[in-house]
N, C-alpha and C positions, 0 to 999 in steps of 0.2 A: 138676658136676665136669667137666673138661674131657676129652678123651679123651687119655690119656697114650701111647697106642701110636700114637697120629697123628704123622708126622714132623715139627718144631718147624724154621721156619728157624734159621739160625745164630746162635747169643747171639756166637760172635768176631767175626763180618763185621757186624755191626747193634747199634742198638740199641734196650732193651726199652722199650716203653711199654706192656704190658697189664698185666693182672694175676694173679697165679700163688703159689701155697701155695707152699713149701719144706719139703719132710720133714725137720727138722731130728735129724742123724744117724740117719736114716732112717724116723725116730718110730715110732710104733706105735697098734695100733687097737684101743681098751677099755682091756685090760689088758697090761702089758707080756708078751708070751712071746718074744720074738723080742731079743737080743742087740744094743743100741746100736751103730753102724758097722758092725751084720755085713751079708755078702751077702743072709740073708732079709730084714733088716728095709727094705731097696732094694727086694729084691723085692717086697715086701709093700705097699710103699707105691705103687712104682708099678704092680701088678696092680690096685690101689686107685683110679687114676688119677691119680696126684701123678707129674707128670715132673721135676720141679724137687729133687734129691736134694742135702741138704749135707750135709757129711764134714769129716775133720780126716787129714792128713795126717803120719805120721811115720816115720823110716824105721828095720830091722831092722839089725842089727851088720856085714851084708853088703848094704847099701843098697838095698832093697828098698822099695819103698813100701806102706804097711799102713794103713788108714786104722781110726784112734783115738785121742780126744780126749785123754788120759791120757799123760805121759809114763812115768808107773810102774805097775806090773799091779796093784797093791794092791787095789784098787777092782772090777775088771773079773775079776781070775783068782785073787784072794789069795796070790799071790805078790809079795814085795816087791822086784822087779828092775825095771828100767830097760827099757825097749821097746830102745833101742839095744843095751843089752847082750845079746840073743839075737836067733840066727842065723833068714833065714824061714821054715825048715826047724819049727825049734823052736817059734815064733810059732804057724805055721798050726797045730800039736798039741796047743796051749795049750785045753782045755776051757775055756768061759763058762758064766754063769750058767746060761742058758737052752740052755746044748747046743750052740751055735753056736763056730765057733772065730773068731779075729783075720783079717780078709778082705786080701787082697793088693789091690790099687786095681787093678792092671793085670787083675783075675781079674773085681772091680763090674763095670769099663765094659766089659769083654768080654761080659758075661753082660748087661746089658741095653745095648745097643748104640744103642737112640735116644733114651736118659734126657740130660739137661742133669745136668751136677753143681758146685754150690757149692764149691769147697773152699780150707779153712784152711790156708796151709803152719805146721804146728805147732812146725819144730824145722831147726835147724841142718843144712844138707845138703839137706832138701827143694825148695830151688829148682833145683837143679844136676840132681838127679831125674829130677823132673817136668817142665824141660825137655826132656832125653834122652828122657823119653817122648814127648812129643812130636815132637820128629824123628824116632822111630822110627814114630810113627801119629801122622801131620800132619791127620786127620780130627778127631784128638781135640781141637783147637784151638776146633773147631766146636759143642762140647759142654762147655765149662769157662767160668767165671767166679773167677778166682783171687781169693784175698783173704791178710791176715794182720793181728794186732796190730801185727805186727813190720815197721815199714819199711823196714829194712834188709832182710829176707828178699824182698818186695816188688821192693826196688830191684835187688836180684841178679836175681830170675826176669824181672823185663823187660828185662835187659837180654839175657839168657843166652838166653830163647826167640824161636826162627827165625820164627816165625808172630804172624800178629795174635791175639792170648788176652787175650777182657774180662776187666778186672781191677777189682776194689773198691777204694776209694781208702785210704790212709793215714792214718792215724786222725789226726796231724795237716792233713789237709786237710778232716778231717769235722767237724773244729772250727773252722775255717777258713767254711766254708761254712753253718754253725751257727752263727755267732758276731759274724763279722766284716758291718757293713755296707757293707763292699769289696770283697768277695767276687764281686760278678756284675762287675767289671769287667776279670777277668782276673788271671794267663793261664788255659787251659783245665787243667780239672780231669785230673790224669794215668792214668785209669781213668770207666769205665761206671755204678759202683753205688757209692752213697752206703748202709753198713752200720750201723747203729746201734739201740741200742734204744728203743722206743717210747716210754718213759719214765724217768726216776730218781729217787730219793727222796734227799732230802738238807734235812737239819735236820728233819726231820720232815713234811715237804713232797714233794708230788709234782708233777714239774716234763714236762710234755709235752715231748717233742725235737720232735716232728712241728709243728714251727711255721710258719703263715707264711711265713716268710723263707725259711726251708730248702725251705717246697716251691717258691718262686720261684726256689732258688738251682737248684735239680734244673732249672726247666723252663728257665731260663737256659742252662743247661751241658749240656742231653739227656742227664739222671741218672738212672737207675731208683730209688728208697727202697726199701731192702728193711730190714723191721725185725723184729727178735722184740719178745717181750712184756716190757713193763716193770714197774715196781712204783707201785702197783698196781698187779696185771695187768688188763688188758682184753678186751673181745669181741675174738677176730680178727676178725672180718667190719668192727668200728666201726672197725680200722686201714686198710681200702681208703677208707671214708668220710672219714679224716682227712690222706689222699692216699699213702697207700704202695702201692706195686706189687708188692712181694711180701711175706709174713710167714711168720715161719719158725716151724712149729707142732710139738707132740710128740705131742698125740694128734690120732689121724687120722680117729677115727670122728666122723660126724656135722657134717662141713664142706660148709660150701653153695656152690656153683659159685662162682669170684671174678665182682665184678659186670662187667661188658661195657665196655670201654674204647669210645673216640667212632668209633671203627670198627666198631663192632657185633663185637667180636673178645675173647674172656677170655684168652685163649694172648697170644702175645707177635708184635710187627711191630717191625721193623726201618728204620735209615735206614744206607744202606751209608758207606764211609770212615770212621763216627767210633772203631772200632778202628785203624786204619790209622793216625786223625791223631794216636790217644792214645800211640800206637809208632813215630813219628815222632824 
């Protein structure tokens, strides 16, 4: 495992080629006790030595940012409201499963201050956000790699944020890139990370994404692959072997160091301007 408290150059100013877990919403180790998106299970994972933490961002009735995958409490607090409908006052009060309450984003990255974090803008209003956070802490630009289903949300937060912020590509261009045999000829792909999962089942088939072509199109374009686990699920470890850079995992116990990129390096290195030229 790689040493998580070691300072990571910039994921905005660079880009990645090692290799690196992702605590996927902050995962957890054995058995779950620790609360999905909360502040422990961050902390837990990277006390653990996962620096690479993914989230889901959505915002409180007074615009707040809180990070959780769920638009409605159902699931998480057995309340049947809407995350928007209450104030963050209310949020933070809200008991979980595991004892843990709903974590304000701005409270995560304060509290561990030299984690990288993945995150999902989940909902209407989170680009506008998380830009303003960022100009309010232009550091934090240096520690995000933005993503969304939603292109539109995408297209707002690059346009709306003042700094270079890696971003994960548009699910139209990961098909694009997956797909098309026109694809390494341009123009340049408009983000850092190629998102998707490692597998799909359809018709009763299980169809590998990690193809080939897609990893020529990554090494084409200076893409990182970050993928979670597909159907069938797989080893994580046989996803670095099948060329992905990162994999986004839930349990955290019992994972073995990522293997060593050709610079003798598992953490991540950087080539400076390709954030620059992708916010251009």
């Amino acid at each position: 495992m790689t040493d998580g408290h070691r300072r990571r150059p910039s994921v905005a100013d660079c880009l990645l080629v090692g290799h690196h877990w992702l605590a996927h919403r902050g995962g957890f180790i054995g058995q779950r006790l620790v609360d999905e998106n909360s502040l422990a299970a961050f902390q837990q994972a990277y006390d653990h030595g996962i620096n690479h933490l993914e989230t889901d961002l959505r915002l409180s009735r007074d615009h707040v940012l809180f990070c959780c995958h769920d638009a409605r409490l159902s699931r998480l607090a057995g309340i049947n409201q809407p995350i928007r409908a209450m104030t963050a006052a209310q949020l933070a009060q809200l008991p979980l499963e595991h004892g843990q309450g709903l974590s304000r984003f701005k409270e995560v990255i304060e509290a561990l201050p030299q984690a990288f974090f993945n995150v999902d803008l989940k909902a209407k209003g989170t680009p506008v956000a998380l830009a303003q956070l960022i100009d309010q802490r232009p550091e934090l630009a240096d520690r995000l790699l933005v993503t969304s289903f939603s292109s539109r949300r995408l297209a707002q937060f690059r346009r709306l944020v003042h700094y270079p912020v890696a971003l994960g590509l548009p699910t139209l261009w990961v098909l694009w890139l997956l797909l098309s045999p026109l694809a390494g000829l341009g123009p340049r792909p408009p983000g850092q990370a190629i998102q998707l999962p490692a597998s799909i089942r359809l018709s009763g088939r299980s169809i590998n994404l990690l193809s080939p072509h897609l990893r020529r199109m990554a090494q084409r374009w200076g893409l990182s692959i970050d993928v979670w686990l597909g159907e069938p699920q797989q080893s994580p470890q046989a996803l670095f072997d099948q060329g992905a850079n990162g994999v986004f995992v839930d349990q955290l116990a019992g994972l073995p160091k990522p293997p060593m990129d050709p610079a003798g390096d598992s953490a991540i290195s950087y080539s400076p301007q390709h954030c620059k030229e992708a916010h251009a």
